[in-house]
C-alpha positions in Angstrom: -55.1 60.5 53.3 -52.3 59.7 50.8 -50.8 62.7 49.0 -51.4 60.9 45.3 -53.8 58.5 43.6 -52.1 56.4 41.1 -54.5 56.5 38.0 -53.1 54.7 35.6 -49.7 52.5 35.4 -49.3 50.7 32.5 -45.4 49.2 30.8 -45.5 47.7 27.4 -42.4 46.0 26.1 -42.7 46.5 22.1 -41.4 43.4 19.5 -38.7 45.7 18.6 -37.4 46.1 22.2 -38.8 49.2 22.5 -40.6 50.5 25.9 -44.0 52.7 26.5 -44.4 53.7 30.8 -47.1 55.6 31.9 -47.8 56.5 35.0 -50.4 59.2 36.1 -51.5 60.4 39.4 -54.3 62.9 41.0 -52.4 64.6 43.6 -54.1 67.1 46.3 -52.3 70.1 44.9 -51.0 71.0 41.9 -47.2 70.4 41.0 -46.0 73.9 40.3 -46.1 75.7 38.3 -49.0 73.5 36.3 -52.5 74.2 37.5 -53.6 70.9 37.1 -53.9 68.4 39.7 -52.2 65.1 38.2 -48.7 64.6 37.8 -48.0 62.4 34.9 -44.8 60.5 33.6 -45.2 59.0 30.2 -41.9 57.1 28.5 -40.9 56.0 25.6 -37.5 55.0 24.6 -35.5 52.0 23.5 -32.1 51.4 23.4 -31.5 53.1 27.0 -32.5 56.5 25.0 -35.7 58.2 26.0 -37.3 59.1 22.6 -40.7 60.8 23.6 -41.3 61.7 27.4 -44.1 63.9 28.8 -43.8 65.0 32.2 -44.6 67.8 34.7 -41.5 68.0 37.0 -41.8 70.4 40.0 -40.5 73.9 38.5 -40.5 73.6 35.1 -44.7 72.7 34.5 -46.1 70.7 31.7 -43.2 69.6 28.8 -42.6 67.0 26.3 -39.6 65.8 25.4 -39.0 64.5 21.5 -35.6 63.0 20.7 -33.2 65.7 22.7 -35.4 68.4 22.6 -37.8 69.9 25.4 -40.9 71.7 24.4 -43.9 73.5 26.5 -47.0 71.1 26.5 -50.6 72.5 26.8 -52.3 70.0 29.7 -56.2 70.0 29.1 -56.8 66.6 30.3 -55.6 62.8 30.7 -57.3 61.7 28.1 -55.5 64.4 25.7 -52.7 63.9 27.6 -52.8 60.3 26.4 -53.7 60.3 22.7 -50.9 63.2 22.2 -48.2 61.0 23.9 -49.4 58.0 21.7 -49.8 59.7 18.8 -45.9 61.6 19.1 -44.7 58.0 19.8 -46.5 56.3 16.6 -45.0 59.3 14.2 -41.7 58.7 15.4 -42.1 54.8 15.6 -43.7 55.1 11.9 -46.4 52.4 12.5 -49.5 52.3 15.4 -48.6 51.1 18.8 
């Protein structure tokens, strides 16, 4: 049995050369210390800068990054986990995805 499911792996390449990555995956156990059982990578940067990243890196849990700075994130769920990725990208972006 493989030790992770990808769920969903998607790239866009925005008009303004701008890039959105997300990459999810059920894992058998969770990546500690989240509680969860995904691990998730989700990207946006452009420019070679990352701009908004939300990831769950073994030893530091569930974070965000926005612009330089790293903040605790509250998993719930992917689909939360989604619309709060997309919707920290579209206020920094200024304009929907």
């Amino acid at each position: 049995m493989p030790k992770a499911r990808l769920l969903r792996d998607r790239k866009m390449i925005l008009a303004d050369g701008g890039i959105v990555q997300i990459k999810v995956w059920e894992v058998l156990a969770p990546v500690p210390p989240s509680e969860h059982r995904f691990k998730y990578a989700l990207y946006y940067g452009k420019d070679g800068e990352r701009l908004v990243g939300y990831d769950n890196e073994r030893g530091k849990g569930d974070h965000k990054h926005v612009k330089g700075t790293e903040l605790l994130y509250a998993f719930t769920d992917i689909e939360t986990l989604l619309t709060d990725f997309i919707a920290d990208v579209e206020a920094l972006r200024g304009e929907p995805l």
